[in-house]
C-alpha positions as CSV (number, residue, x, y, z in Angstrom):
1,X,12.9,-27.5,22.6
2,X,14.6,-24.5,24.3
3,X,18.0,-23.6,22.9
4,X,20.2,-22.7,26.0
5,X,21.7,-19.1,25.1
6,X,25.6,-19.2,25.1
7,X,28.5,-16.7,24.9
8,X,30.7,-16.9,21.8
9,X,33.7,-15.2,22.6
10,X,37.5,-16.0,22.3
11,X,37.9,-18.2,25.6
12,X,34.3,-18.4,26.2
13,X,32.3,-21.8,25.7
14,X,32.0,-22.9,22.4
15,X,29.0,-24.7,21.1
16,X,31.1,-26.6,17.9
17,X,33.5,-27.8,20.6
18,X,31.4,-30.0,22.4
19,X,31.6,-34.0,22.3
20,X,28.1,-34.0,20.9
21,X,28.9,-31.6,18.1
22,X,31.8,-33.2,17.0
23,X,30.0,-36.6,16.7
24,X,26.8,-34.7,14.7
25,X,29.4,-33.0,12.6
26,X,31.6,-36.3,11.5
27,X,27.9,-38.3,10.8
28,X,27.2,-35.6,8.3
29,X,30.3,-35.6,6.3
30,X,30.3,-39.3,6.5
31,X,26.6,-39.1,4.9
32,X,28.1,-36.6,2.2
33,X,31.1,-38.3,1.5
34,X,33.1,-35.4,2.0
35,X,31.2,-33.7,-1.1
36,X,30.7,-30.0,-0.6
37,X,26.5,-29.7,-1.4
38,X,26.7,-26.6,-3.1
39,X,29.7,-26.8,-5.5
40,X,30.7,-30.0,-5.1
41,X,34.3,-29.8,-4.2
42,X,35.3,-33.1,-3.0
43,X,36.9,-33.2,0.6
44,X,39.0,-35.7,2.2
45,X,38.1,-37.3,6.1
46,X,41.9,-37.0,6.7
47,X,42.3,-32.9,5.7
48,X,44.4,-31.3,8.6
49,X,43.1,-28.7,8.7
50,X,39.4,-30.4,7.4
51,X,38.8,-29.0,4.1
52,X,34.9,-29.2,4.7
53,X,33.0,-28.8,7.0
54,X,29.4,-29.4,8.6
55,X,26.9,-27.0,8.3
56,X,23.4,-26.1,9.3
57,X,21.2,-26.0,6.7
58,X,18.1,-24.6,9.0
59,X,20.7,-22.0,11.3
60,X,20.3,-22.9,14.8
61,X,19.7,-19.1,15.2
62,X,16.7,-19.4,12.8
63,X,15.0,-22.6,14.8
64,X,17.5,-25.3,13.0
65,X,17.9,-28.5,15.3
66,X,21.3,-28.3,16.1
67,X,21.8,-32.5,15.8
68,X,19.3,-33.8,13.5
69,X,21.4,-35.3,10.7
70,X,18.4,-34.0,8.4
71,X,19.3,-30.7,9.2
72,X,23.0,-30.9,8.2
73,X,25.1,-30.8,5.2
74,X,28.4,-30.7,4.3
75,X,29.9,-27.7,2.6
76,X,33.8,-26.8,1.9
77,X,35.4,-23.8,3.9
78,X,34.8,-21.5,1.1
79,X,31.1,-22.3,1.0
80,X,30.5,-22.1,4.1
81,X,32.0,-19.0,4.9
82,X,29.6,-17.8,2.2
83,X,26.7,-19.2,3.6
84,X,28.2,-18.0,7.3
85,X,28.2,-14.4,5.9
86,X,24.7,-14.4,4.5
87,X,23.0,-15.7,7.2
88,X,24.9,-13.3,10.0
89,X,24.1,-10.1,7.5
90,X,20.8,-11.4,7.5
91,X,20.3,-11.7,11.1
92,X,21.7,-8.0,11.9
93,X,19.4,-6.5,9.4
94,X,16.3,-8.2,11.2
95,X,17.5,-6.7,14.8
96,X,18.6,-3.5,13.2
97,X,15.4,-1.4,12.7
98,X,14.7,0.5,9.8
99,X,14.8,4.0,10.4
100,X,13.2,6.2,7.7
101,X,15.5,8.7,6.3
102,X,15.4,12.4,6.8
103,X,13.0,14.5,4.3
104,X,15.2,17.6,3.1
105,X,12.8,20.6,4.1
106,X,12.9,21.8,0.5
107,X,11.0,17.8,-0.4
108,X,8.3,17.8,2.1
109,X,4.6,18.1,1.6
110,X,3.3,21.9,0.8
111,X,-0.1,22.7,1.3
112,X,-2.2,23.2,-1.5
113,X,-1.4,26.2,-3.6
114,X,2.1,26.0,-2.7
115,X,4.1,27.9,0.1
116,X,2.3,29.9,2.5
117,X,1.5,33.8,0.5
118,X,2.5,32.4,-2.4
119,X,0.2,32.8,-5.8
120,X,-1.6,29.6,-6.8
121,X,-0.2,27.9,-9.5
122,X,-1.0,29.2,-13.2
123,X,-3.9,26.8,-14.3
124,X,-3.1,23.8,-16.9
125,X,-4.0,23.8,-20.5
126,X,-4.2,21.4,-23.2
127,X,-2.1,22.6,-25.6
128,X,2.0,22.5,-25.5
């Protein structure tokens, strides 16, 4: 299933704010019982503002299915935000190319027998 691409901006459409998200989003807590999953910080349905909160475990970014309850937990804000700043650090460094860093002139490869005119290098011995 194709994932229509959408513009998260302040004013823009929001993808949490839609009828169907909302409903996904209360099943899952429901399911919990407003228990955070990963430290187990007990929430309440009435929290204004909500005190957990539903999250993907698979990211939708990552090929999560954005309603399948399977695919959902609940996690507090702290949590979540955690999880949140993982996954986004995650995702730049896979579109962010690794470039290889600069070799200082002095560090790169030298023929053999060093520099060019240079004397070859005294041979090695056993002793000390």
């Amino acid at each position: 299933m194709e994932v229509p691409t959408m513009a998260f901006r302040s004013g823009g459409p929001s993808r949490t704010g839609t009828t169907e998200h909302r409903r996904w989003a209360r099943q899952v807590k429901a399911r919990d019982r407003w228990r955070c999953r990963r430290c187990g910080f007990q929430g309440s349905a009435t929290a204004k503002p909500a005190d957990v909160e539903a999250d993907h475990v698979i990211p939708i970014a990552e090929g999560g299915a954005e309603f399948d309850l399977a695919n959902g937990q609940t996690l507090c804000r702290r949590c979540h935000r955690a999880k949140t700043e993982a996954e986004a650090a995650r995702g730049r460094a896979a579109r962010s190319p690794r470039r290889p860093r600069p070799v200082h002139p002095s560090r790169r490869a030298r023929p053999a027998g060093g520099p060019a005119g240079a004397p070859p290098p005294p041979p090695a011995t056993g002793g000390h």
